[in-house]
LOZA-518455 format. One record per residue (C-alpha): x, y, z; residue number from 1. Coordinates in steps of 0.1 Angstrom, whole numbers. Example, Ala and Ser with C-alpha at 12.3 -4.5 7.8 and 13.67 -1.06 7.14 Angstrom:
<nodes>
- px | py | pz | resi
- 123 | -45 | 78 | 1
- 137 | -11 | 71 | 2
</nodes>
This chain:
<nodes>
- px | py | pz | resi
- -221 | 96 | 0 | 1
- -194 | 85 | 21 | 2
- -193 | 50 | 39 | 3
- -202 | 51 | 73 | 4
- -179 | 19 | 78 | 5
- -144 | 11 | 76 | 6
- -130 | -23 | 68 | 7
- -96 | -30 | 62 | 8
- -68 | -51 | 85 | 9
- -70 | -32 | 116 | 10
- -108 | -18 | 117 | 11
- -141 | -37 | 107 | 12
- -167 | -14 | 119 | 13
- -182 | 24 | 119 | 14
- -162 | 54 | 116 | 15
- -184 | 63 | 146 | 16
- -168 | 44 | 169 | 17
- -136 | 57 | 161 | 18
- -149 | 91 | 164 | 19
- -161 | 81 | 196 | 20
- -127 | 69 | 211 | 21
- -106 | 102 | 199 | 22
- -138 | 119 | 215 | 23
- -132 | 101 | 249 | 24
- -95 | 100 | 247 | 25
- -99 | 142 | 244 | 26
- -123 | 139 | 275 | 27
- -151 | 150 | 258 | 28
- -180 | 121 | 271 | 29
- -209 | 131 | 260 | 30
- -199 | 136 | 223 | 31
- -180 | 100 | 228 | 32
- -213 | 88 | 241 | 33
- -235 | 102 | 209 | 34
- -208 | 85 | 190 | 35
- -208 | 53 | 207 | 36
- -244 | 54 | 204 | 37
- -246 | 60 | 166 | 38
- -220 | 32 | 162 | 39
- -242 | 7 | 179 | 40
- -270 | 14 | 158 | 41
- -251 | 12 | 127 | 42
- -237 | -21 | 138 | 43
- -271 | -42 | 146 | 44
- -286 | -30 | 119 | 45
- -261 | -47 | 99 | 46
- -263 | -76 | 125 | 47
- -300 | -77 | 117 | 48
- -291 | -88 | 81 | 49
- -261 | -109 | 91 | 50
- -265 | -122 | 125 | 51
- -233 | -149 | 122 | 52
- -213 | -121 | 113 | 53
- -187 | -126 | 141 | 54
- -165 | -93 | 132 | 55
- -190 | -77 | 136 | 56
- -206 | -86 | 167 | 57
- -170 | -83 | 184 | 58
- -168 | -48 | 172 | 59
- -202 | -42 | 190 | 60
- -185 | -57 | 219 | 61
- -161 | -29 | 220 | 62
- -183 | -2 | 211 | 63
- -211 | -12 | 242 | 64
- -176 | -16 | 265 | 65
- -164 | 15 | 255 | 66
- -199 | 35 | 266 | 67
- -195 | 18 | 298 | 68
- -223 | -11 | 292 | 69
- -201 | -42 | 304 | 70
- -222 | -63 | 310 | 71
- -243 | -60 | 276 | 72
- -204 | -64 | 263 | 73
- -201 | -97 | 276 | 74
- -231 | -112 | 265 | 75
- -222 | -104 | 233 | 76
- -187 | -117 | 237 | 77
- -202 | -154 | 253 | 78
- -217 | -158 | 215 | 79
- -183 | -160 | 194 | 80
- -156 | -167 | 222 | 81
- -168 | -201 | 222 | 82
- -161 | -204 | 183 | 83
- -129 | -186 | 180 | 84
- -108 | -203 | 209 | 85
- -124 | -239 | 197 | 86
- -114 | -228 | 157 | 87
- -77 | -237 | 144 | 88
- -50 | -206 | 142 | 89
- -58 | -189 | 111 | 90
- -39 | -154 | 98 | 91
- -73 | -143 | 97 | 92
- -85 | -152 | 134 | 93
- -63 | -118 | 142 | 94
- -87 | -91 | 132 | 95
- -111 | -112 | 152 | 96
- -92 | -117 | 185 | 97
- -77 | -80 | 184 | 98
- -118 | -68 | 186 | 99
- -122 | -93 | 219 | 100
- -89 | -80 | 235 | 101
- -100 | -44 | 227 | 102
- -132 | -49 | 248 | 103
- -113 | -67 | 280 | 104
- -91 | -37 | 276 | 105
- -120 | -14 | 274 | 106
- -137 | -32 | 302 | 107
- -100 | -32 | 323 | 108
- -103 | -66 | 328 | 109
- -66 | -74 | 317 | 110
- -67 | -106 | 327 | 111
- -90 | -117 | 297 | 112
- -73 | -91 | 276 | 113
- -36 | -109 | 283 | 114
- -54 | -144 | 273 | 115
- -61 | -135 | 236 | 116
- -29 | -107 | 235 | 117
- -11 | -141 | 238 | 118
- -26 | -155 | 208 | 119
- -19 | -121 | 186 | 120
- 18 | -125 | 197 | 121
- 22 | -162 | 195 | 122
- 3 | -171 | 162 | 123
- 1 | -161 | 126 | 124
- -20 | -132 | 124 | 125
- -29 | -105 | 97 | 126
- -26 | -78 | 126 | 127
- 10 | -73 | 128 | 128
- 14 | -60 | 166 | 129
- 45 | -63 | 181 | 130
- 49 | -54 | 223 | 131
- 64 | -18 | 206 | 132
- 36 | -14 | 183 | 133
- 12 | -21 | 212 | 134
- 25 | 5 | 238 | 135
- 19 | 31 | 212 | 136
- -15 | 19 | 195 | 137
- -39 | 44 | 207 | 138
- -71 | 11 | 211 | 139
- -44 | -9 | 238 | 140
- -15 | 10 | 247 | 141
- -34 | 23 | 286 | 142
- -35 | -13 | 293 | 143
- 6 | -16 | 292 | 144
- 10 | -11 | 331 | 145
- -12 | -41 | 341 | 146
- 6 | -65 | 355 | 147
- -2 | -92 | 331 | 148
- 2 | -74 | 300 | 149
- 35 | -59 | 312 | 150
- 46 | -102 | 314 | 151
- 38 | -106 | 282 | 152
- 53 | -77 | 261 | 153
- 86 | -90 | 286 | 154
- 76 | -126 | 275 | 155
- 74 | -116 | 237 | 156
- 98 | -85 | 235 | 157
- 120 | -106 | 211 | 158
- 89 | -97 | 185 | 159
- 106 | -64 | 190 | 160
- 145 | -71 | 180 | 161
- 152 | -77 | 137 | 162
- 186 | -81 | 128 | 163
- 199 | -50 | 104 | 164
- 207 | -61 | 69 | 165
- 227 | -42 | 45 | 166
- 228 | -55 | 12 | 167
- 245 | -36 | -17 | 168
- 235 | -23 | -46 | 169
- 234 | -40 | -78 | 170
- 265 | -40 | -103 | 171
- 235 | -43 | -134 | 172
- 211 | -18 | -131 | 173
- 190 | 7 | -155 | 174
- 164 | 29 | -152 | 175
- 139 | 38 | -183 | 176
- 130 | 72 | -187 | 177
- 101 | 82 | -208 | 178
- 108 | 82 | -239 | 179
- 99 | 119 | -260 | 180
- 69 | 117 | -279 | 181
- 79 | 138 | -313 | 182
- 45 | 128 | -336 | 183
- 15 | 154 | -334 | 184
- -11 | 122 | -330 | 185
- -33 | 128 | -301 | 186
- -24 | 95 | -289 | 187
- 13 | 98 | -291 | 188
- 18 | 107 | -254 | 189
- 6 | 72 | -246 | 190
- 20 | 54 | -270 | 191
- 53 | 72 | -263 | 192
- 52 | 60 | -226 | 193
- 41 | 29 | -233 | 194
- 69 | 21 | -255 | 195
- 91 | 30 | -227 | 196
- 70 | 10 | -198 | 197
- 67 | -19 | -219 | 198
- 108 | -21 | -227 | 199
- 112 | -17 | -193 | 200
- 91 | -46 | -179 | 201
- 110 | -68 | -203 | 202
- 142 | -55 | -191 | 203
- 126 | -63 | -157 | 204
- 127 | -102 | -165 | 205
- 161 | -104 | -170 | 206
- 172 | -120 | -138 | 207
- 207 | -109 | -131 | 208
- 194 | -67 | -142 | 209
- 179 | -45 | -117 | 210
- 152 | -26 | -132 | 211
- 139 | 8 | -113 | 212
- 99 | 11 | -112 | 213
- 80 | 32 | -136 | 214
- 69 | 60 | -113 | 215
- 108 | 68 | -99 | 216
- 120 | 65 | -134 | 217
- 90 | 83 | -156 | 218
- 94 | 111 | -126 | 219
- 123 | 128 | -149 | 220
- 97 | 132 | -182 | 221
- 98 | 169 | -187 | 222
- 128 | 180 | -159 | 223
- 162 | 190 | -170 | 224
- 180 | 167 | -141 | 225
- 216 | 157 | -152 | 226
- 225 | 117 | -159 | 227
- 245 | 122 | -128 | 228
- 216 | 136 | -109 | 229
- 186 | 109 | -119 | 230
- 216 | 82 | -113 | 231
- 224 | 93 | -78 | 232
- 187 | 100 | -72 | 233
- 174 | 65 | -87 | 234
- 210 | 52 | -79 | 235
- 212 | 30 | -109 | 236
- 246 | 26 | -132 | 237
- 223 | 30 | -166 | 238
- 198 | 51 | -181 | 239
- 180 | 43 | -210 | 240
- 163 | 74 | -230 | 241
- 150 | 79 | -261 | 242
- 123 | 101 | -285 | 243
- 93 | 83 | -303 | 244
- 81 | 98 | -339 | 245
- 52 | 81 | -356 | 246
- 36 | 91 | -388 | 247
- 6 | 69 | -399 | 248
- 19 | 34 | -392 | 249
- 58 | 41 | -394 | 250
- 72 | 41 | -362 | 251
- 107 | 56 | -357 | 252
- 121 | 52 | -320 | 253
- 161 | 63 | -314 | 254
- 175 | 52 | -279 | 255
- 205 | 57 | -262 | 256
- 219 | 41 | -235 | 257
- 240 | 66 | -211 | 258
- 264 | 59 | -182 | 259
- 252 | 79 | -144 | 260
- 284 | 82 | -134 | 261
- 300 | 99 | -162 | 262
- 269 | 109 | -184 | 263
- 288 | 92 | -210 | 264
- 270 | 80 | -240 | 265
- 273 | 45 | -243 | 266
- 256 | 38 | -275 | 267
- 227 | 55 | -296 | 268
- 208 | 37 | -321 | 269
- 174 | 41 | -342 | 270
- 149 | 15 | -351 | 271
- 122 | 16 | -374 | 272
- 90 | -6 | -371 | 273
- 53 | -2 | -375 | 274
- 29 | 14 | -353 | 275
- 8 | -20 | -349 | 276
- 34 | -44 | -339 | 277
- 55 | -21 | -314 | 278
- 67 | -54 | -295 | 279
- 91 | -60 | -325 | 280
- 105 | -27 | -314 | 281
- 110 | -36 | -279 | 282
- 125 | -69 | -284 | 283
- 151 | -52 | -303 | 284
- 160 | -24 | -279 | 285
- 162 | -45 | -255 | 286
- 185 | -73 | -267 | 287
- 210 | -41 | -280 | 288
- 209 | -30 | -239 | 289
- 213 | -67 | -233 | 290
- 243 | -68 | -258 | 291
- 259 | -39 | -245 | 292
- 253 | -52 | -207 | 293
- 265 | -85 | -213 | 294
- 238 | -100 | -202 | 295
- 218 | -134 | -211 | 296
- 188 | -135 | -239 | 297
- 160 | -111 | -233 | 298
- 125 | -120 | -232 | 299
- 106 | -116 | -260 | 300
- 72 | -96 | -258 | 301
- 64 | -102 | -296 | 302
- 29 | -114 | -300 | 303
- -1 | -107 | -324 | 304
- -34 | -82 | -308 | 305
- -55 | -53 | -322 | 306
- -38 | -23 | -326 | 307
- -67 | -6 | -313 | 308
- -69 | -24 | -281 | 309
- -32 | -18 | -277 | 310
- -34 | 16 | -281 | 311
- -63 | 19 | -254 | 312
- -38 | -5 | -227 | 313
- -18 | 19 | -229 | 314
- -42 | 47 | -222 | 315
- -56 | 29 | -195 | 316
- -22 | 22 | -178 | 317
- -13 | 60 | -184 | 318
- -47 | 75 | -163 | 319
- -41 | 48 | -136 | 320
- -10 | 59 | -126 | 321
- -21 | 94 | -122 | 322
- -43 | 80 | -95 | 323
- -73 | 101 | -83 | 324
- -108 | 94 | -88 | 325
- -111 | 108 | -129 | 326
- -78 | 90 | -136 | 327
- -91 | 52 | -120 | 328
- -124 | 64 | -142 | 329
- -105 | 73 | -178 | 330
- -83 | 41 | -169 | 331
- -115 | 21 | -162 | 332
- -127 | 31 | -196 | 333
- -100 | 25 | -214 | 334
- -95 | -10 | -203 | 335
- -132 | -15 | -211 | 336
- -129 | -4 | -245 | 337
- -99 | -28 | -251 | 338
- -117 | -57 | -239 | 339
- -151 | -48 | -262 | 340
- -127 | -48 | -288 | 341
- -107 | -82 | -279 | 342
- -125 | -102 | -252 | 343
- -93 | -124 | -249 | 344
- -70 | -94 | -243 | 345
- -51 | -108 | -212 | 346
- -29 | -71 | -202 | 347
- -63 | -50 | -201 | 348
- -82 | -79 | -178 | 349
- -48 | -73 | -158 | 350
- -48 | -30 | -161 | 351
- -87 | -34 | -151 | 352
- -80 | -56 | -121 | 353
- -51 | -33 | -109 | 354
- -75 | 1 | -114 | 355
- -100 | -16 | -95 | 356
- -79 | -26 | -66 | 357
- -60 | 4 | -55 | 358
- -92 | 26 | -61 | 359
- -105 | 6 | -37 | 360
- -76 | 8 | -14 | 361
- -78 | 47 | -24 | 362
- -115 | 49 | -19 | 363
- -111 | 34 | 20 | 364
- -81 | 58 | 29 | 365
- -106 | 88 | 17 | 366
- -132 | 71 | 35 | 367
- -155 | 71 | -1 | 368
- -180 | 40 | -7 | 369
- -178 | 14 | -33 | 370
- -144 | -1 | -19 | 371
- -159 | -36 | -13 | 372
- -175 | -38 | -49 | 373
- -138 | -27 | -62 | 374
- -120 | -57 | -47 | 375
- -147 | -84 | -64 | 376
- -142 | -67 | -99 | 377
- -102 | -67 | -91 | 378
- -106 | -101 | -78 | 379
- -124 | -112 | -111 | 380
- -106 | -94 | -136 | 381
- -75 | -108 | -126 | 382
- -86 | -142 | -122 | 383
- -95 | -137 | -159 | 384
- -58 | -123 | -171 | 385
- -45 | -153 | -153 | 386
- -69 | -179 | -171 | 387
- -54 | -161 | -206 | 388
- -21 | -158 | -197 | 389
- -4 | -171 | -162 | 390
- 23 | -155 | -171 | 391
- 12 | -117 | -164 | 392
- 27 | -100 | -127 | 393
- 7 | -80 | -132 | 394
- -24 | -99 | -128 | 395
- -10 | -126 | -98 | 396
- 0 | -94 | -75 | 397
- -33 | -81 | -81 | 398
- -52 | -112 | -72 | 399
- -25 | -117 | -41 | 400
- -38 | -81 | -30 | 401
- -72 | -91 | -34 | 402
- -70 | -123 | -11 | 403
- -44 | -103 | 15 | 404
- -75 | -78 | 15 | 405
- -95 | -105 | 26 | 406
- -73 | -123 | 52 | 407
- -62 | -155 | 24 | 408
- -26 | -145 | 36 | 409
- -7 | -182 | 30 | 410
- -27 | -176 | -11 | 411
- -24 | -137 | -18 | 412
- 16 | -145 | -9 | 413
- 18 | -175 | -33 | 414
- 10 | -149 | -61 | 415
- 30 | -124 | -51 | 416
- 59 | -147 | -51 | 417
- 47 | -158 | -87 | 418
- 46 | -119 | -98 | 419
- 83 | -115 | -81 | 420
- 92 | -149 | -104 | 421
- 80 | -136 | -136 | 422
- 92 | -97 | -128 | 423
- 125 | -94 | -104 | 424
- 123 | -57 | -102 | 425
- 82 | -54 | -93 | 426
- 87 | -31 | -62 | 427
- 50 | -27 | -60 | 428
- 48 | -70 | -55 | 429
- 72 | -63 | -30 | 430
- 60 | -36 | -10 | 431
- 26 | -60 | -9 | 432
- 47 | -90 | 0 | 433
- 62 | -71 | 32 | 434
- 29 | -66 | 46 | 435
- 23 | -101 | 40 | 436
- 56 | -108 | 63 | 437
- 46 | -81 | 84 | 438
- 11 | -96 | 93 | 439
- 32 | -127 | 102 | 440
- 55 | -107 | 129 | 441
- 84 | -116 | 102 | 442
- 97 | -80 | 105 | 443
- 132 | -89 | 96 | 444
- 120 | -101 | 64 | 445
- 90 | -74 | 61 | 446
- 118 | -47 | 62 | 447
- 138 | -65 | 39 | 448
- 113 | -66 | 17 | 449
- 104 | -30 | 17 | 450
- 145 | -19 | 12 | 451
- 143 | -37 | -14 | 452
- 111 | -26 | -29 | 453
- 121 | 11 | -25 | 454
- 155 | 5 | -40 | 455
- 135 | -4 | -71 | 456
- 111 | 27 | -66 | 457
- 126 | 50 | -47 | 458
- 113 | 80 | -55 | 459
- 75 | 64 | -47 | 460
- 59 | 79 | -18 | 461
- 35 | 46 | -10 | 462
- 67 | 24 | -6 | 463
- 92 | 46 | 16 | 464
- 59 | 52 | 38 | 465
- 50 | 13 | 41 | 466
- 90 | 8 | 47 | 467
- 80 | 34 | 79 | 468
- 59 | 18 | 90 | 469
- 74 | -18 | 89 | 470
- 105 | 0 | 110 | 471
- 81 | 11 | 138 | 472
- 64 | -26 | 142 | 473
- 102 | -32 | 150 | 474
- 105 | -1 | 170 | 475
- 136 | 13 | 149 | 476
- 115 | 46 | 156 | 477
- 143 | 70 | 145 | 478
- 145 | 51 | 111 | 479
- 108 | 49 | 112 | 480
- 109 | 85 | 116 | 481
- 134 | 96 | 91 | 482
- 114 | 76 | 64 | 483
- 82 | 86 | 71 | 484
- 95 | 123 | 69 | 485
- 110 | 114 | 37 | 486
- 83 | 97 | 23 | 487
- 63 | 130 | 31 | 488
- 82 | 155 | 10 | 489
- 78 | 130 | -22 | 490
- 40 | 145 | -26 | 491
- 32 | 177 | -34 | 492
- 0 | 174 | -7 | 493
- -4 | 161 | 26 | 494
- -14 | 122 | 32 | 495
- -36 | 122 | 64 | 496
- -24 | 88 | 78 | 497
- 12 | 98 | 71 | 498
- 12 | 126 | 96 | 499
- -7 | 102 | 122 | 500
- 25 | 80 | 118 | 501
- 48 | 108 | 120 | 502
- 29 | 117 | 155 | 503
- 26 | 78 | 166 | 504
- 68 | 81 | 163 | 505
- 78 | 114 | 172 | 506
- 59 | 104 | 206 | 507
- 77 | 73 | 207 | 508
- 111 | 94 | 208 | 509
- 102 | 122 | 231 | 510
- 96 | 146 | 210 | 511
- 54 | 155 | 223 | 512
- 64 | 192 | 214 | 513
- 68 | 184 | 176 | 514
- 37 | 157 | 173 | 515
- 15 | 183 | 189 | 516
- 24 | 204 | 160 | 517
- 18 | 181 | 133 | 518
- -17 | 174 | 153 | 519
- -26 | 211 | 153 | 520
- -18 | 215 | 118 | 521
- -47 | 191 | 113 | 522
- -71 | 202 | 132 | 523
- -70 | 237 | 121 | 524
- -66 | 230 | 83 | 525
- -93 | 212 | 75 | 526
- -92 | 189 | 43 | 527
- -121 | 181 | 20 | 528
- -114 | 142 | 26 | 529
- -128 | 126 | 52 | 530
- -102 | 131 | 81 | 531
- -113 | 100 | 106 | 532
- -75 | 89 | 106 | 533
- -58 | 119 | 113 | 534
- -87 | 134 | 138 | 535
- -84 | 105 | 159 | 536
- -45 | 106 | 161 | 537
- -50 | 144 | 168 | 538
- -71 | 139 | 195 | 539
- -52 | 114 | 213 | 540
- -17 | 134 | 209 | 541
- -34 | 164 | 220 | 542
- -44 | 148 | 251 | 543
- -10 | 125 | 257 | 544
- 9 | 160 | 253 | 545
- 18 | 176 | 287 | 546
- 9 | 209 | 279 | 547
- -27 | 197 | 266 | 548
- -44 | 222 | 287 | 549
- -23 | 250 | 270 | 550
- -36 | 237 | 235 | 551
- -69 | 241 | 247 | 552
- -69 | 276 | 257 | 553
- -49 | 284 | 223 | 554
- -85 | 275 | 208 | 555
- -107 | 292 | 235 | 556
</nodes>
């Protein structure tokens, strides 16, 4: 059954409300005011079980303000003002004080609304809203002609003003492809791949190589794309390939390092090792690309653990990057099965805490339950890798997720900097780090971050779309735009809150006609996810359009 409530940076309350605001902002009151209603009864009951939940009750603030009942707004305001303007700056006192200025904005009293804007714009916060992000946030943006609020996006447009930065590409750089799986073993698909991932995250940890992500580079396993073509795609000097043939515990693997420029064959070389130890293998592909290179001393991932437990890693890392629901549930067992077989197996704590939190992320975008309960297993499970081994990234970025989640933004960034330590080339640490800038108002660094991170990964949909969205905090809205479009045609399906950014920005450059027609799309195609995101962006385009009442009799 899906959640009834939302909680993430920017929303800690009932999809109700929400519902409510895009039914108001399409002038439609008395389905707002059945929404509104159902929102405030959703909210005290969960007041009635935690009645010093201050998000909370600040959401209820906005939801009686928004149905008109001021008064029963400020009463419950008077309970946590007190405790918020008394409490020390925290990056997670923004969620908090964004609820409060939503109900003085609700309540037009923009006088109260400019006292706590002041405080979003002036200290660290984990909303990042910027004077152009607020003229075009759908929950503020009609209070942007009030006198005092127009001061203070004056007072604070340098929020709105990063420096460009072009830095250029590495002179080292390779991509790993998937290696060809050549055995008949049912498991030789995984154990083909993971071969190839794990030479690549040792490459990764060479300091003065740049590495490209798994999913730009493993995006090439079964396509006939030239060396020219993945190298100008990936752009990256090197590509690394191979085939992987294993009969009982004999391993054969034969890799070849090629130029992108030319397609030139650098080097091609076999290497014979045995199905249980396959880090031997690794270490010694990877000092040959070294040698070739000219680079320092690789890494070395040779260590001792079940074969069995390996082999399952491997599955589990292979379901959970096909995403979805049944591939975070074959990953989740797979990781479970390595640990009943090894308890001390420190990757599959890691893999585990990973699957659990971007389901959860997943799970809140689709609006399915279970989200909350996701980020404590993440939270644990990686906590665990990190107790085994400290030196896993792939268990610090998924802790530093975790405590970003839940508004520890000076911690989760400590871990993401210890991932980006340990692994140079971990766009996905990156992309998480930039919200962490972001959520500061350091959106020179935040976009930055996210060049670099899709750089590494540029062929991932998640990271161009977050490096959109960091360009319209700084209101670059034409590069916003041209990423966010490009970020679109790297899925195969539509992603709801994509096409609400492409309409928030296509309405920021003057170009109503176009939004409309994204907002149409979605409202007469309707999706089996739940659609709160992109409804509400719909219905507030379709009423900030100027032929609105032309819409409307297209659906009479």
């Amino acid at each position: 059954m899906p959640d009834p409530f939302i909680f993430d940076l920017s929303n800690n309350g009932p999809k109700a409300l929400l519902a409510g605001l895009a039914h108001q902002r399409a002038g439609r009151a008395d389905a707002a005011a059945a929404q509104f209603r159902e929102g405030e009864r959703l909210l005290r009951e969960k007041l009635a079980e935690d009645s010093d939940n201050e998000a909370l009750r600040a959401t209820l603030a906005v939801a009686l303000a928004s149905a008109g009942r001021n008064d029963e707004a400020r009463r419950e305001l008077t309970l946590i003002e007190p405790l918020v303007r008394s409490r020390a700056p925290t990056v997670y006192r923004g969620r908090l004080v964004a609820a409060i200025m939503q109900a003085y904005g609700a309540m037009k009293d923009y006088g109260a609304m400019a006292f706590w804007l002041r405080k979003i714009f002036a200290e660290p916060s984990n909303i990042p809203l910027t004077p152009a992000s607020f003229r075009l946030d759908p929950r503020f943006n009609a209070a942007a002609s009030a006198p005092d609020i127009q001061a203070l996006l004056t007072e604070f447009a340098a929020l709105d003003a990063p420096k460009s930065a072009d830095t250029p590409a590495a002179q080292k750089s390779v991509a790993v492809l998937a290696f060809k799986n050549l055995s008949d073993e049912r498991d030789g698909d995984y154990f083909s791949e993971g071969i190839s991932e794990e030479l690549l995250n040792v490459l990764a940890k060479v300091p003065e190589l740049t590495v490209k992500a798994r999913p730009s580079s493993f995006s090439f396993k079964d396509k006939s794309d030239t060396a020219q073509e993945i190298g100008r795609k990936l752009t990256v000097a090197h590509l690394v390939e191979g085939t992987v043939r294993r009969l009982g515990n004999d391993v054969r693997v034969v890799a070849h390092l090629r130029r992108t420029d030319t397609g030139d064959q650098l080097w091609t070389d076999r290497f014979d090792g045995a199905w249980d130890k396959p880090w031997e293998l690794q270490d010694r592909i990877a000092a040959r690309i070294a040698q070739e290179l000219k680079l320092g001393d690789t890494p070395r991932a040779a260590k001792t653990v079940n074969p069995e437990a390996h082999r399952l890693v491997l599955e589990g890392w292979h379901f959970w990057h096909l995403r979805g629901e049944d591939g975070f549930a074959r990953a989740e067992t797979a990781f479970k099965q390595a640990l009943e077989i090894d308890p001390l197996f420190a990757i599959a704590h890691a893999g585990a805490a990973n699957n659990f939190v971007i389901r959860a992320q997943y799970r809140l975008l689709d609006g399915i339950g279970g989200s909350e309960g996701d980020m404590a297993r993440g939270r644990a499970a990686a906590q665990r890798a990190i107790e085994l081994d400290s030196t896993l990234a792939e268990a610090h970025a998924a802790l530093g997720y975790v405590l970003f989640n839940e508004g520890h933004v000076d911690d989760s960034e400590a871990h993401f900097l210890k991932a980006l330590s340990l692994n140079p080339s971990y766009a996905m640490a990156m992309m998480w780090h930039a919200q962490v800038l972001g959520s500061r108002g350091q959106l020179d660094l935040a976009i930055e971050e996210t060049r670099k991170a899709a750089e590494l990964d540029p062929l991932a949909f998640i990271i161009v779309d977050r490096a959109a969205e960091m360009q319209r905090h700084a209101r670059r809205y034409t590069e916003a735009f041209a990423a966010s479009a490009r970020a679109a045609r790297l899925r195969f399906d539509p992603f709801l809150p994509n096409l609400g950014e492409q309409m928030l920005l296509l309405t920021a450059l003057d170009r109503q006609e176009e939004a409309v027609a994204i907002a149409r799309s979605v409202w007469k195609n309707p999706s089996t996810r739940v659609r709160w995101v992109a409804d509400a962006y719909a219905a507030y385009f379709m009423l900030s359009a100027s032929f609105f009442r032309r819409w409307s009799a297209d659906r009479r």
